[in-house]
N, C-alpha and C positions, 0 to 999 in steps of 0.2 A: 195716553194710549199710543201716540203717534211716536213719543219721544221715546216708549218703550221697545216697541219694535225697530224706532234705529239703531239703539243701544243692542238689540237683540242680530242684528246684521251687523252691528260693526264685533260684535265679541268672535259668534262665527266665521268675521272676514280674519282676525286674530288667529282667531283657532286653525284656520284653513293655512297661514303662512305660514303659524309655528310649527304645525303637522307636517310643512314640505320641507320646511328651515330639519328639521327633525332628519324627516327619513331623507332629504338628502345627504346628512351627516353621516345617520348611520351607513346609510349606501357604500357611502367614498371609505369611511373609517374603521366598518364591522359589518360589514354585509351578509355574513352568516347570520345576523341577531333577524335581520328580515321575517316574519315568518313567510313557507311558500308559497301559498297564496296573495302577498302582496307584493311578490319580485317581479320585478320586468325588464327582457333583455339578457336571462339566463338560461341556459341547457336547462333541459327534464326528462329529457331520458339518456340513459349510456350509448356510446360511440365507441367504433376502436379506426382509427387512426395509423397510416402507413406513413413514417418520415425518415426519406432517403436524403441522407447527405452526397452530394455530388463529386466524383473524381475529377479536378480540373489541372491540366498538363500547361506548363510555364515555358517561352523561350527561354534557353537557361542565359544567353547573351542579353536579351531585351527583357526580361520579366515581365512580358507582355505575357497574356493567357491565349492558349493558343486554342483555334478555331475545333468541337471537334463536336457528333452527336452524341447518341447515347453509349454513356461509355459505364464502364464497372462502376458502383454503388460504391462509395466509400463506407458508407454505416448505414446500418438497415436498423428501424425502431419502430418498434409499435406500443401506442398507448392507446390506453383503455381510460377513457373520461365515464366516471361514475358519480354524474350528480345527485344522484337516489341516497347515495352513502356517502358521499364527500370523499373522494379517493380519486387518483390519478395514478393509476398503477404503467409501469414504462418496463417494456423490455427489447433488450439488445440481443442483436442476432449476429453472431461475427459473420466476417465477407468471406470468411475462409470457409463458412460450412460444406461440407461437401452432402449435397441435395440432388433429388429429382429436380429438373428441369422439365415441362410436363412439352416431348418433343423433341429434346435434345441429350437426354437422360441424364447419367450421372455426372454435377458440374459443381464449381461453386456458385455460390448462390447469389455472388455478385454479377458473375456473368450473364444472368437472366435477362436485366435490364442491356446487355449490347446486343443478344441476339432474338429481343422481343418486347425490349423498351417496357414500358410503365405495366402494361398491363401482364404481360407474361412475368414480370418482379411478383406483382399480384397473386398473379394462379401460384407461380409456386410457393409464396409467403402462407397461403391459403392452406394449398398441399400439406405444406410442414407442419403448422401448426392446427389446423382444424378451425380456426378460425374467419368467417367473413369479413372483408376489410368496408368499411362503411365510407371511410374518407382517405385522400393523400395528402402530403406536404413534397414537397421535392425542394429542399434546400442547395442552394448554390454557397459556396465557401464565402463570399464576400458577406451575404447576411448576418453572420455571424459578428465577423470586424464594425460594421456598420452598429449594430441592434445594442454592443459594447461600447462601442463609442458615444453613441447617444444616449448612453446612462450614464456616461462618467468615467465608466471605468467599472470590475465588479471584483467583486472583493471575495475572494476564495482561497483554500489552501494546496500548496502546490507540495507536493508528500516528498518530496526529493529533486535534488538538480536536474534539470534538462538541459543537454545541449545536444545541437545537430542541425545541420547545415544542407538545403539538399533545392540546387537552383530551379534544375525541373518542377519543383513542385512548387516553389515562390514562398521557402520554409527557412527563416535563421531564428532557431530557437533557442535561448540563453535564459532560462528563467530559474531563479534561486529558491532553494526550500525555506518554506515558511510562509506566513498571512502573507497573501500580496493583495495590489490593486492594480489587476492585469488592464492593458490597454487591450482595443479591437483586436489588435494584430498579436499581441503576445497571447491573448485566450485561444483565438484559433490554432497558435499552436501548443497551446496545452492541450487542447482536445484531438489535437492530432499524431501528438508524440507516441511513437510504441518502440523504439529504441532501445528498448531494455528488455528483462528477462522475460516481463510479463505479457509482451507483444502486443496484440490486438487485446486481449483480455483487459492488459491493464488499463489501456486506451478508451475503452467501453467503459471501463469503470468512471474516467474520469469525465466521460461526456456527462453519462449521468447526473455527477456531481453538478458539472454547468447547468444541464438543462433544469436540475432544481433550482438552483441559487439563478438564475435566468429568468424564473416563471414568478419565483418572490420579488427580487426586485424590477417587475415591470410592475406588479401590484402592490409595492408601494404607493401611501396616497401620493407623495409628492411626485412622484413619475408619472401617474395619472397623465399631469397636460402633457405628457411627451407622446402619447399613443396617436392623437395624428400623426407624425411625424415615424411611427415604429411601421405604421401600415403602411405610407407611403416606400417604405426600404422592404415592407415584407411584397407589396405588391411588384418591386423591379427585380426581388431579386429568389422570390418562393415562388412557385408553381402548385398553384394546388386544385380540386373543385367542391372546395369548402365557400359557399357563397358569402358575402360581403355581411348578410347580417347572421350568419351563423358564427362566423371569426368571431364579431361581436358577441353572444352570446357566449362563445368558448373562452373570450379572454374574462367577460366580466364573471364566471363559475369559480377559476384560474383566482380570482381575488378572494376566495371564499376559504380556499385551503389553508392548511396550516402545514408546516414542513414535514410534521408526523403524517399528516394524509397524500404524502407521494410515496409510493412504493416503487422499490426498483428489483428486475430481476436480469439473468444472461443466461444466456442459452449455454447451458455447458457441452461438453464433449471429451473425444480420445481424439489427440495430435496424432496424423497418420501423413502418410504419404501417396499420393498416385502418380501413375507413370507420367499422363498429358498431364497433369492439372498441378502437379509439384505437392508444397506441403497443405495440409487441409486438416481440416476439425471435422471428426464424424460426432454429430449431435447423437445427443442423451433423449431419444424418440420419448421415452417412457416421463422422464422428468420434466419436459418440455412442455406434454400432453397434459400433465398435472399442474403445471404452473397455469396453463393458460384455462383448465377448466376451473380453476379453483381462483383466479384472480382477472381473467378477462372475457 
């Protein structure tokens, strides 16, 4: 009897490794297969998300970054995390819109943030689309260099030659059409090149592109052990008040998607002119309205 029952604790002590040996695999390798009752450490309900890319001004002598507060929004995005449905839908908002400022009135919409910093960005982000913002990110340009570098390098397609050269901004861009494997410093300026016909539009397009191929290969299993080290560069170099374990949470959901489940959209419009404000994009109020009740 005695020997039954330690046979009967050693099979369960068996059964208890292979079931963690198990769902650790699945975790790291298929963590969608999880059912959701036995995830832990994931979103459960939908977020939408404010992420400001930062305008940083270069000695064009020293290509030192020069000292300065809140200045114009380089790229305005909002995403919509929907772990309900499995979807990460992302939309871009050009810098050129020309928007209510709620106090300053007719501006673009980058200039929110120099004459009322993060939260007036907000109100009028809010304004425009109908939308409540739940979270921020406020990226600085170096995160991006860094967060590529620490993967290797990433591998995307670059639709046409880039060049241009522009010391203020700390930009020498030479990148060839076709598959590349851009380094830190050559992705940033892929996602910052607007040089050509399509201007800011086509630039938006291509952040996009990164920010998907970005969000897959951090959730690669093998990049896994790198996520110390990705939070360590998100912490010196992103501003956010998304707390420590909800990051967590956001990036382990982030491993659940498949490329089909990111959706991207852009706020269209009519290229116009104003007297102060120079050239400007009057946004598509009605299509905008539609995108965002219908996907975020």
């Amino acid at each position: 009897m005695k020997k039954k029952r330690l046979d009967l604790i050693r099979l369960l002590a068996l059964l208890t490794v292979f079931t963690a040996i198990v769902y650790f695999y699945v975790s790291i390798f298929a963590p969608r297969l999880i059912p959701k009752f036995f995830r832990i450490g994931v979103m459960r309900r939908p977020v939408t998300i404010l992420v400001l890319g930062t305008d940083v001004t270069f000695d064009a002598n020293t290509g030192e970054p020069l000292p300065q507060s809140d200045g114009r929004t380089d790229s305005i995005v909002l995403m919509r995390i929907d772990p309900v449905h499995y979807k990460l839908n992302i939309l871009s908002i050009p810098r050129d819109s020309f928007v209510n400022i709620p106090g300053y009135g007719m501006q673009k919409i980058n200039a929110a943030n120099v004459y009322g910093g993060l939260e007036l960005t907000k109100k009028t982000i809010t304004a425009l689309t109908g939308r409540p913002i739940d979270y921020y990110l406020k990226v600085n340009p170096y995160a991006t260099t860094k967060l590529v570098d620490l993967l290797g390098g990433i591998n995307i397609y670059v639709e046409k030659d880039m060049y241009y050269v522009d010391k203020a901004q700390n930009l020498n861009i030479n990148l060839k059409q076709g598959w590349r494997k851009l380094s830190g410093r050559e992705a940033q300026g892929y996602i910052r090149f607007r040089h050509d016909a399509y201007g800011d539009i086509g630039r938006m397009g291509r952040q996009q592109q990164f920010l998907e191929t970005l969000f897959k290969s951090f959730t690669r299993p093998v990049n896994l052990l790198k996520a110390p080290l990705a939070f360590q560069i998100a912490m010196k170099y992103i501003e956010t008040d998304l707390s420590f374990p909800k990051i967590i949470r956001l990036a382990n959901f982030t491993r659940m998607l498949d490329m089909k489940d990111i959706r991207t959209f852009t706020s269209s419009g009519e290229v116009g002119s104003s007297d102060y404000a120079g050239s400007i994009l009057v946004p598509d109020k009605p299509y905008l309205r539609q995108v965002v009740k219908d996907y975020f």
